[in-house]
N, CA, C and O atoms as CSV, one atom per row, in Angstrom:
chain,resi,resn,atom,element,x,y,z
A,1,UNK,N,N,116.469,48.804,150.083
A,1,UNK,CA,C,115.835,48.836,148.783
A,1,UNK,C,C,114.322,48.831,148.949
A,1,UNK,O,O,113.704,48.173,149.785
A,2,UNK,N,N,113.722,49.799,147.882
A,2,UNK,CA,C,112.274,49.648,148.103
A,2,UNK,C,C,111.574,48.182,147.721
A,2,UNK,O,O,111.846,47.582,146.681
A,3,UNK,N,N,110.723,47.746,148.623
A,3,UNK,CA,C,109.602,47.142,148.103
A,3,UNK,C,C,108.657,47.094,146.804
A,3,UNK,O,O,107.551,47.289,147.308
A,4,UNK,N,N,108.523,46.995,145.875
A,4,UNK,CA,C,107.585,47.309,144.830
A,4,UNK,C,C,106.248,46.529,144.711
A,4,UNK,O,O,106.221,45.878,143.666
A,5,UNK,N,N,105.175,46.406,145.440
A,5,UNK,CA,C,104.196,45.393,145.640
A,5,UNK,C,C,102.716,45.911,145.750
A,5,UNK,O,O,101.741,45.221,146.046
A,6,UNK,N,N,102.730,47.458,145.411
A,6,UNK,CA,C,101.334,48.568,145.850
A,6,UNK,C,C,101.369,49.099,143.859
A,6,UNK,O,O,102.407,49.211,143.207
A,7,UNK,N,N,100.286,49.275,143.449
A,7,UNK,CA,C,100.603,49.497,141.881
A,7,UNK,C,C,99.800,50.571,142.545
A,7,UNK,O,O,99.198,50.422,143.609
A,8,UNK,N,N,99.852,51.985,141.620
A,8,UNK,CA,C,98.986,53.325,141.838
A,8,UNK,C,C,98.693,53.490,140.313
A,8,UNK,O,O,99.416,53.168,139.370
A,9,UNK,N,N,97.317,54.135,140.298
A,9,UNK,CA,C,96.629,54.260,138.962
A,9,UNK,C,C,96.272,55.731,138.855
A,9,UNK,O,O,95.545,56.140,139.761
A,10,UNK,N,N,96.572,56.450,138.096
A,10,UNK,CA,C,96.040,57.637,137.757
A,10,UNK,C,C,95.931,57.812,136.098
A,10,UNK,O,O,96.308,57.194,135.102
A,11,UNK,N,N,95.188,59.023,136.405
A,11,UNK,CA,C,94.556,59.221,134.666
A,11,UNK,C,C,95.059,60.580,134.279
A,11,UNK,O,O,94.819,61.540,135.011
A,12,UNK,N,N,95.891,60.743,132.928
A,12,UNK,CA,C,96.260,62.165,132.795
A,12,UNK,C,C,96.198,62.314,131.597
A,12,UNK,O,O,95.844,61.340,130.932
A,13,UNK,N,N,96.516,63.563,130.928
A,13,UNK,CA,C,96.364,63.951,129.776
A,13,UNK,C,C,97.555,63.206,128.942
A,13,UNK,O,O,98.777,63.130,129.066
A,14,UNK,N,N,96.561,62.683,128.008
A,14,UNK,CA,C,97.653,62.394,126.948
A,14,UNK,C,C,99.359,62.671,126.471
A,14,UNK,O,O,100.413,62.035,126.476
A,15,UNK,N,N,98.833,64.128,126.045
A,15,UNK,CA,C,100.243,65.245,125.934
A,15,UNK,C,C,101.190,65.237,126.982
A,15,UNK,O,O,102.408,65.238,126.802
A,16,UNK,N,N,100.512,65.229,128.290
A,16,UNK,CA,C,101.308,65.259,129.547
A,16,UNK,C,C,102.295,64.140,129.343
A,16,UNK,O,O,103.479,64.280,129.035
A,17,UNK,N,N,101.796,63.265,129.509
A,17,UNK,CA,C,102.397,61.650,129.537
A,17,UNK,C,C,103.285,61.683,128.570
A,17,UNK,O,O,104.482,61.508,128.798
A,18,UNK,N,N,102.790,61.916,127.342
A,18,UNK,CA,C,103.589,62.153,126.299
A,18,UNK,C,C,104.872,62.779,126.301
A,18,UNK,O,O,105.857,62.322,125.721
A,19,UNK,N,N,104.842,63.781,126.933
A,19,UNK,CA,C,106.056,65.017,127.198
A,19,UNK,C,C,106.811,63.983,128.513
A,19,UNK,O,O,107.879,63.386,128.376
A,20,UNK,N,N,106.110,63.972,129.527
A,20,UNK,CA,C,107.197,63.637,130.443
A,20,UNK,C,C,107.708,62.136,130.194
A,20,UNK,O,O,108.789,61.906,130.736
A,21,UNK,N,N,107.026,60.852,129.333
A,21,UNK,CA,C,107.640,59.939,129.016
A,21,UNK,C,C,109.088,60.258,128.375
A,21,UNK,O,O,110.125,59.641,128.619
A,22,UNK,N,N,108.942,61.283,127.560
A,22,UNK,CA,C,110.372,61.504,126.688
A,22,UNK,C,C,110.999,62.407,127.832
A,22,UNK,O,O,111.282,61.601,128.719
A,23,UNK,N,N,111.410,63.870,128.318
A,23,UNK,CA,C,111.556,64.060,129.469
A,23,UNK,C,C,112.700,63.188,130.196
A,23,UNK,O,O,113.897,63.365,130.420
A,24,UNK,N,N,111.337,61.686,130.580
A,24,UNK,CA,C,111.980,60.922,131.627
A,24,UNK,C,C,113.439,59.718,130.753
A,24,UNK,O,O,114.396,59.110,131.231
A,25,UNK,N,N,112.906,59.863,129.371
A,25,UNK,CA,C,114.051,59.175,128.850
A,25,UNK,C,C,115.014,60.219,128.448
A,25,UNK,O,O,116.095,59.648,128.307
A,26,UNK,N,N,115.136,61.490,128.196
A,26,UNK,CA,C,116.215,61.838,128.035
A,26,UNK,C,C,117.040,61.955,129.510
A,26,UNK,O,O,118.260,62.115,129.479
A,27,UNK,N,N,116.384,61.875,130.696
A,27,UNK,CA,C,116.908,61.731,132.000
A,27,UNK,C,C,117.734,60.173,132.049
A,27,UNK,O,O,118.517,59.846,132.941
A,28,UNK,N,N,117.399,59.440,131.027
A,28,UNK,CA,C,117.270,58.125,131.400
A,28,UNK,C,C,117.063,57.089,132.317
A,28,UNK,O,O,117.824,56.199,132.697
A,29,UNK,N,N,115.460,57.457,132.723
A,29,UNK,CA,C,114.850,57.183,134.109
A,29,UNK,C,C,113.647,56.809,133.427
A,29,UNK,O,O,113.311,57.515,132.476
A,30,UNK,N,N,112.614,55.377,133.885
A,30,UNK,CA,C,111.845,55.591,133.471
A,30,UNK,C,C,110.790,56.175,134.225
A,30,UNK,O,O,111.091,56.548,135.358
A,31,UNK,N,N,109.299,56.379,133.739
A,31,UNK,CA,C,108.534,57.540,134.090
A,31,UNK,C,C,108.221,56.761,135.604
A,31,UNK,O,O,108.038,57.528,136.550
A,32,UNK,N,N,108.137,55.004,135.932
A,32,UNK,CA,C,107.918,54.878,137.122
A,32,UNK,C,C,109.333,55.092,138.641
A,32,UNK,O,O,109.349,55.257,139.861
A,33,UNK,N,N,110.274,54.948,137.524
A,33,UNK,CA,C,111.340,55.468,138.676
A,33,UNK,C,C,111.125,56.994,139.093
A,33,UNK,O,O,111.157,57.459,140.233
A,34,UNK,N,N,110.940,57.538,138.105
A,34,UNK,CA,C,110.819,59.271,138.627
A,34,UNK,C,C,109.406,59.399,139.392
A,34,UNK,O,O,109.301,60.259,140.266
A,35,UNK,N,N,108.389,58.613,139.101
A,35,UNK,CA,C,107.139,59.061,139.860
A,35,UNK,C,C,107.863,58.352,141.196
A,35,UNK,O,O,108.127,59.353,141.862
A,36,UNK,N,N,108.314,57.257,141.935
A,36,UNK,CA,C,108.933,57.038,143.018
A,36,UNK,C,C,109.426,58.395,143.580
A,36,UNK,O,O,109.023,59.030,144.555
A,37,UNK,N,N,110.494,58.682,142.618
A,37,UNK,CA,C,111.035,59.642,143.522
A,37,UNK,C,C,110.141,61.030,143.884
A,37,UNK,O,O,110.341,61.677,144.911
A,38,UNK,N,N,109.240,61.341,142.992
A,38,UNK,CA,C,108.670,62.313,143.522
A,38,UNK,C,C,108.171,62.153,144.503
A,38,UNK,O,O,108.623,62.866,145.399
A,39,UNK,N,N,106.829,61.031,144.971
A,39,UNK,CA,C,106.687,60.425,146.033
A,39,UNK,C,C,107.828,60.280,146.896
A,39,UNK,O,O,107.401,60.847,147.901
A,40,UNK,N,N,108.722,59.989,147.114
A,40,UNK,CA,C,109.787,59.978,148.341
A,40,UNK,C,C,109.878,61.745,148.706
A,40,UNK,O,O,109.672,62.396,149.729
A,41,UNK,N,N,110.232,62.046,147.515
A,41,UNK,CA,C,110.638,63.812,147.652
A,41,UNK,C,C,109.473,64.345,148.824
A,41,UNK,O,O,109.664,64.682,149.992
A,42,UNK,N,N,108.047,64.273,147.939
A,42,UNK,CA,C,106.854,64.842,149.022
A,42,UNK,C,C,106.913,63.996,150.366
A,42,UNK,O,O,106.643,64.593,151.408
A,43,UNK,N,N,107.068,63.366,150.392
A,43,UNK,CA,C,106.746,62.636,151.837
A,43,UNK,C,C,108.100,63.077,152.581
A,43,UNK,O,O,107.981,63.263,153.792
A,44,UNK,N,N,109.061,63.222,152.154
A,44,UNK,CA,C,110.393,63.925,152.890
A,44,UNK,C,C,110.067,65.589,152.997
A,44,UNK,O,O,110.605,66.309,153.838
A,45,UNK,N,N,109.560,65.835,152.477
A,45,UNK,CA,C,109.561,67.698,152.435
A,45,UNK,C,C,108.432,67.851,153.498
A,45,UNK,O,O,108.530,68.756,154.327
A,46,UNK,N,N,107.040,66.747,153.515
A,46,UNK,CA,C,105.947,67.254,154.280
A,46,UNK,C,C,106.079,66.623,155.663
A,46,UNK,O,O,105.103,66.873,156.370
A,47,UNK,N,N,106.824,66.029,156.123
A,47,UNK,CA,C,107.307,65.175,157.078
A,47,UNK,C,C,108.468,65.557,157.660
A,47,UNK,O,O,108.530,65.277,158.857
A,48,UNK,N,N,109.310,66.051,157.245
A,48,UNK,CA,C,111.359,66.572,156.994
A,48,UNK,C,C,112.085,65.459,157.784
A,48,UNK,O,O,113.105,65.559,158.467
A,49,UNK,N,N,111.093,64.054,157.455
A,49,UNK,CA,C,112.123,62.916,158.076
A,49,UNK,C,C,112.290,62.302,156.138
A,49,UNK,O,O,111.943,62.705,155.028
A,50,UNK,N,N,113.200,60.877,156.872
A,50,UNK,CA,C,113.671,60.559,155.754
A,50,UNK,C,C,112.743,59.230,155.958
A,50,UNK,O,O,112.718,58.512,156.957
A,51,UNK,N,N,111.708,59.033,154.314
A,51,UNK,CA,C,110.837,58.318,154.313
A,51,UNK,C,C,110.907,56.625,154.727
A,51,UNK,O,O,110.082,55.712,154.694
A,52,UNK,N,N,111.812,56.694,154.979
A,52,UNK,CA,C,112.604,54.832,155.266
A,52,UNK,C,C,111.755,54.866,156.566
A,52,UNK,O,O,110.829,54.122,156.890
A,53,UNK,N,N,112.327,55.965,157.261
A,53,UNK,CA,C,112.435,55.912,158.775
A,53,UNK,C,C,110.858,55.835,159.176
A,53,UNK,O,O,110.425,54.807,159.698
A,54,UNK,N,N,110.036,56.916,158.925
A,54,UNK,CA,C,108.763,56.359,158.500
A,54,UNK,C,C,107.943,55.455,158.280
A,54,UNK,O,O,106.813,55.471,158.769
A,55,UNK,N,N,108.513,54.240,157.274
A,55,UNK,CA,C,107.852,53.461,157.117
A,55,UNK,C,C,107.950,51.882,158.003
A,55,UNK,O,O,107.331,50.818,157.971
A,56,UNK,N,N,108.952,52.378,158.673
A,56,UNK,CA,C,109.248,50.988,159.737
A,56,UNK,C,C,108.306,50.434,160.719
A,56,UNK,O,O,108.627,49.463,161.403
């Protein structure tokens, strides 16, 4: 299980946020579970290990 103990801050457009907050609830995910996974996704695609293994 991940750790959750690093907070990340970014700044985006309103609308954006807007759209993918709903988006992420009709996924029923919220917008910080899906930003996780994107982060896992990139670090697996630019790496082609599996990010666990990585972080040991």
């Amino acid at each position: 299980m991940e750790q959750r103990t690093a907070r990340l801050t970014l700044l985006i457009d309103p609308r954006k946020k807007a759209l993918f907050e709903r988006l992420c609830a009709e996924e029923d995910v919220t917008p910080s579970q899906k930003v996780r996974q994107f982060i896992r996704d990139y670090i697996e695609q630019q790496t082609g290990e599996d990010w666990q293994k990585l972080s040991e």
